[in-house]
C-alpha positions in Angstrom: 41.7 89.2 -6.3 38.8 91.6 -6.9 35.5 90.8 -7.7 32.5 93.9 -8.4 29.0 93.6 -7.2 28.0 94.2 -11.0 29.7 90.5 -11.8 29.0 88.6 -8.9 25.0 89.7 -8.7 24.1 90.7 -12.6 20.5 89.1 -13.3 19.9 88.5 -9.3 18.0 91.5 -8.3 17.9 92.9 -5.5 18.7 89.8 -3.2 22.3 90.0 -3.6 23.7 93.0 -1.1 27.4 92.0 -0.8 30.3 90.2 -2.4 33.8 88.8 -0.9 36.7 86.9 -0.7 36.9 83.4 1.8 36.6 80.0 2.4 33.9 78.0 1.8 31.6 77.6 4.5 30.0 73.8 4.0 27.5 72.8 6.8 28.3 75.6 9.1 32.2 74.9 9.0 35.0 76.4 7.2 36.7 74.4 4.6 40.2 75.2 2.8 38.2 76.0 -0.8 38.5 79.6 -1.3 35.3 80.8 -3.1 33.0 83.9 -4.0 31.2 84.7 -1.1 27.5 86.2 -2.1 25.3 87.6 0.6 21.8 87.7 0.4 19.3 89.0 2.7 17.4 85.7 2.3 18.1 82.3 0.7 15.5 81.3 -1.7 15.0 77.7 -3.0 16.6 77.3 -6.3 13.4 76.2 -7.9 11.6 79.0 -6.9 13.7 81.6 -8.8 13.6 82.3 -12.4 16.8 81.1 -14.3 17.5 84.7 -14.9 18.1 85.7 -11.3 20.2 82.7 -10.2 23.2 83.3 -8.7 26.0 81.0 -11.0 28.0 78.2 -9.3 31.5 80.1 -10.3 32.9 83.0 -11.5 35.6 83.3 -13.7 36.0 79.5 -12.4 35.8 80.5 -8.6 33.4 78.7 -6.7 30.3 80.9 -5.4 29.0 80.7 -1.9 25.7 81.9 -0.7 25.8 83.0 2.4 22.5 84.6 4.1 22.8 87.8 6.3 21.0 91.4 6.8 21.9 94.3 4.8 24.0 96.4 7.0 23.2 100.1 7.8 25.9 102.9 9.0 26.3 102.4 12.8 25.4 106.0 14.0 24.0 105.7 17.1 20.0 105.6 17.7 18.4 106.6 20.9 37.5 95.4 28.9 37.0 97.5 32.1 38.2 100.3 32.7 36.8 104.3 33.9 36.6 105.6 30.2 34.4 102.5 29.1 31.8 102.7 32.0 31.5 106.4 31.0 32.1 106.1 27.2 28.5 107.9 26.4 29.3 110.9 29.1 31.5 114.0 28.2 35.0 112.7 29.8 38.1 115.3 30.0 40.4 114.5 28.9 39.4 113.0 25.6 40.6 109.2 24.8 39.2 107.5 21.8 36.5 105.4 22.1 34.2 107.6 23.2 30.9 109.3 22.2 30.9 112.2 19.9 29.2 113.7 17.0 28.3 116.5 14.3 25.5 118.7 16.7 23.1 117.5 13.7 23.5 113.1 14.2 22.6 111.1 17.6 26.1 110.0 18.1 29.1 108.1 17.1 32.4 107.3 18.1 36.3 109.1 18.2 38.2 106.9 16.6 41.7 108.0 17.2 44.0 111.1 17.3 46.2 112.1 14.0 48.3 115.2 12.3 48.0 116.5 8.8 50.6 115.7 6.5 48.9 117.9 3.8 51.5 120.7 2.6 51.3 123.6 4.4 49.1 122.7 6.8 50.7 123.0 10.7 52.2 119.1 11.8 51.7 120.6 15.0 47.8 120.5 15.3 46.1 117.7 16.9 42.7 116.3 14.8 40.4 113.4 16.3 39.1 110.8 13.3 35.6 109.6 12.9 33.1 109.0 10.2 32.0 111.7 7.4 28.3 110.5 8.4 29.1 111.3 12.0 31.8 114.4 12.0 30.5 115.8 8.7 26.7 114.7 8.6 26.7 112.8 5.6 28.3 115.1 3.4 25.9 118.2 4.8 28.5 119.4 7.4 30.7 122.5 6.5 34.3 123.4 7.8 34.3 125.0 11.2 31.0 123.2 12.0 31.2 122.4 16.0 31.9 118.7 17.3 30.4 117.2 20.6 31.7 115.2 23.3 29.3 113.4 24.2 27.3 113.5 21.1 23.5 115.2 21.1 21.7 112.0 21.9 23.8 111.9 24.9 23.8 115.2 26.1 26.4 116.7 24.5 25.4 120.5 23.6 27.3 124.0 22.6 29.2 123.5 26.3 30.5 119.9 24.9 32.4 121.3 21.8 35.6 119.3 21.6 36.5 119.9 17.8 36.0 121.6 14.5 35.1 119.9 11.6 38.0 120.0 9.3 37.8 117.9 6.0 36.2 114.5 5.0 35.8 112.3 2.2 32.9 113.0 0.2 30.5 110.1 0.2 28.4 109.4 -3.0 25.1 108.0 -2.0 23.7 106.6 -5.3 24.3 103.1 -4.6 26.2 103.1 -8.0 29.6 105.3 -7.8 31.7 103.4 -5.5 33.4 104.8 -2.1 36.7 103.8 -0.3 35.9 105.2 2.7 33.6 106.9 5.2 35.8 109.0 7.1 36.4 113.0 8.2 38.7 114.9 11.2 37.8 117.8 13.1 40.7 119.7 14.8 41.3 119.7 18.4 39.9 122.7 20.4 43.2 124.6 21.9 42.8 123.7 25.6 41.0 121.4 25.6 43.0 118.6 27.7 43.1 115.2 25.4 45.1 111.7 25.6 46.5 110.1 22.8 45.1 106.8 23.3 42.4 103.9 22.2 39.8 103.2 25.8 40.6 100.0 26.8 43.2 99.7 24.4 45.9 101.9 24.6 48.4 103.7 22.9 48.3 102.7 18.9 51.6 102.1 17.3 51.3 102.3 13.7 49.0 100.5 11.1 49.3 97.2 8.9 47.1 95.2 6.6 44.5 93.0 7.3 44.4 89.0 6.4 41.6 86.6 6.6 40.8 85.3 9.8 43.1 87.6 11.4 41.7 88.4 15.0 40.8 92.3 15.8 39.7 94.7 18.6 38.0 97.5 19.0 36.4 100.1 21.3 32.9 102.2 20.8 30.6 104.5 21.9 27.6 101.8 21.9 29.3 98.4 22.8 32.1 100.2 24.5 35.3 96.5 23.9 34.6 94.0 21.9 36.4 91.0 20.1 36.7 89.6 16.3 37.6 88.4 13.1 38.5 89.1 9.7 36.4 87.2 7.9 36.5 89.1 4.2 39.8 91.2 3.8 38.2 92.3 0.7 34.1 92.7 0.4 31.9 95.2 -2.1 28.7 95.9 -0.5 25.6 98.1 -0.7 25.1 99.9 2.5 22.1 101.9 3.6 23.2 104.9 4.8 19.5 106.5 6.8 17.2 103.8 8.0 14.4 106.1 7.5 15.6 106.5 4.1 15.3 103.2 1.8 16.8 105.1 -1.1 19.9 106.7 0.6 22.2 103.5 -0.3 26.2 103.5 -0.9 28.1 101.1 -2.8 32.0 100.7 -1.3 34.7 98.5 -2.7 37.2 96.6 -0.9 35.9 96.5 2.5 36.9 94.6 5.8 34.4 92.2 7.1 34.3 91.7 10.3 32.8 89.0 12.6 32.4 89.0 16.3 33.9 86.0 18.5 32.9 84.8 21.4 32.2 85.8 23.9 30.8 89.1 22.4 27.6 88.6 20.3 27.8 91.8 18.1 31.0 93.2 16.4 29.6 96.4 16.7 25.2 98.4 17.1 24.5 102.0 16.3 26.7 104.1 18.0 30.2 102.5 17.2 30.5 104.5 14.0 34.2 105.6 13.6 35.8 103.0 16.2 39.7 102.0 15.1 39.7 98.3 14.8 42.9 96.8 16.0 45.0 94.1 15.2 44.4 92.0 18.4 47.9 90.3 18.1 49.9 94.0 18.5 48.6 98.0 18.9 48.6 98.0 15.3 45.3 99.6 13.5 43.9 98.1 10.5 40.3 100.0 9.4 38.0 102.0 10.8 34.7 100.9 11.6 31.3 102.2 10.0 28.3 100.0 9.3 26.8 96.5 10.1 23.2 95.2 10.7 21.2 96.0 13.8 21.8 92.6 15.3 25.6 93.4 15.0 26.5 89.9 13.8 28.7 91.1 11.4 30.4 94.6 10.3 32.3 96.7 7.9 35.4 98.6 8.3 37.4 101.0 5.7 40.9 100.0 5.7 43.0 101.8 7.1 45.5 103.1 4.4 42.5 104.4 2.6 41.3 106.1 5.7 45.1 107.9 5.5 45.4 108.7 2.3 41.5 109.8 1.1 42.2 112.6 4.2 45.8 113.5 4.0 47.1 112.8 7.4 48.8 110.4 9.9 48.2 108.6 13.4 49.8 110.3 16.4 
């Protein structure tokens, strides 16, 4: 089932920031209904908005639920125990995933995972780490070659801490109209420099397979280092600012995972966790690849991951 932000929020202004796929959620419970799921940054009294801007009760004879939430902003960074996660914002050699890293020109993100090209011609043999375009490629301003930092800049990484070379990414339209599939970019590996083909606090990934709602996930970042969740859209369009100095940079993406933390974590992901693999709790299976939520960190989005594999040609070691 897919439902555009044009349908869903035509004559609501600008209240309306995201639309999914769920259950109906009736006095802060779940029923078995499945609905429209509209988010708003703030639920308004029905009486107090013209009858132009209200939201409609169905569409296409769906129900609608409003559900209020904060517009969610990429999760670059701004100012499960083990040894990688108590130094996941230091440089660490050999590299896991999870970690801090970053374009010399953003604070810092996150590795998400190790793969191989699978474009022809290009060498099976070379090793690329994974991570957003707005934290590998600096939000479409990187170029090929351009250096990559472990740690990132906002945590000391310099010209000493170069891990990678930016490769290719998936160029992001910021226009909040032309919709995106995915945020995502590799850099190749550095020759020498020593690297472990795992997930911090996670392990060794085994393949990849599709989300369902209210399937339970994992994931490891630079800024919340493990953390718990669940699907709670397989399938969400949403507006997404991309520079919160920047009202006007905004992306529209389709078919996005929502994701919820569970307790006892209290944010699915803060700035920093940018490019984390999200993992299919239940097996070593990756599903997306993190990239935005709201500064609380109540909720997030994540690409999924067949996009992430096809928009940049490769596959996961």
């Amino acid at each position: 089932m897919s439902v555009t932000m044009a349908a869903a929020a035509a004559g609501a202004g600008q209240n309306v920031h995201a639309v999914g796929i769920g259950k109906k959620i009736v006095h802060g419970r779940e029923t078995d209904t499945l609905g429209v799921r509209l988010y708003v940054t703030q639920k308004i009294a029905v009486s107090a908005i013209a009858p132009r801007d209200r939201l409609p009760a169905s569409i296409d004879g769906i129900p609608t639920d409003v559900i209020e939430a904060p517009m969610a902003f990429v999760a670059a960074g701004q100012g499960a125990a083990a040894a990688c996660t108590d130094g996941r914002k230091q440089r660490q050699r050999p590299i896991v995933a999870g970690i801090s890293t970053g374009h010399p020109s953003i604070t810092a993100g996150t590795i998400g995972y190790f793969c191989r090209s699978i474009r022809p011609g290009d060498d099976p043999a070379v090793v690329y780490a994974i991570s957003n375009n707005h934290i590998f490629a600096n939000l479409n301003r990187g170029m090929v070659g351009d250096p990559l930092y472990q740690p990132g800049s906002i945590d000391g990484g310099t010209a000493v801490d170069v891990f990678a070379t930016l490769t290719r990414w998936v160029h992001l339209q910021v226009d909040g109209l032309t919709p995106n599939l995915v945020d995502c970019a590799i850099g190749e590996v550095s020759a020498g420099v020593p690297h472990s083909v795992e997930c911090c606090s996670i392990g060794l990934i085994a393949g990849t397979v599709s989300v369902t709602g209210g399937m339970a996930v994992r994931k490891h970042g630079r800024t919340t280092g493990y953390a718990e969740g669940t699907v709670t859209d397989e399938s969400i369009d949403a507006l997404v600012g991309m520079d919160q100095n920047d009202a006007s940079a905004v992306a529209l993406f389709h078919n996005q995972i929502r994701l919820a933390p569970t307790p006892p974590y209290t944010a699915i992901g803060l700035g920093g966790d940018s490019g984390s693999l999200v993992v299919d709790a239940s097996s070593q299976n990756a599903v997306g690849l993190y990239f935005a939520n709201p500064q609380s960190g109540e909720y997030g989005y994540a690409n999924p991951i067949a996009e992430v594999l096809s928009g940049l040609e490769i596959e996961l070691l």
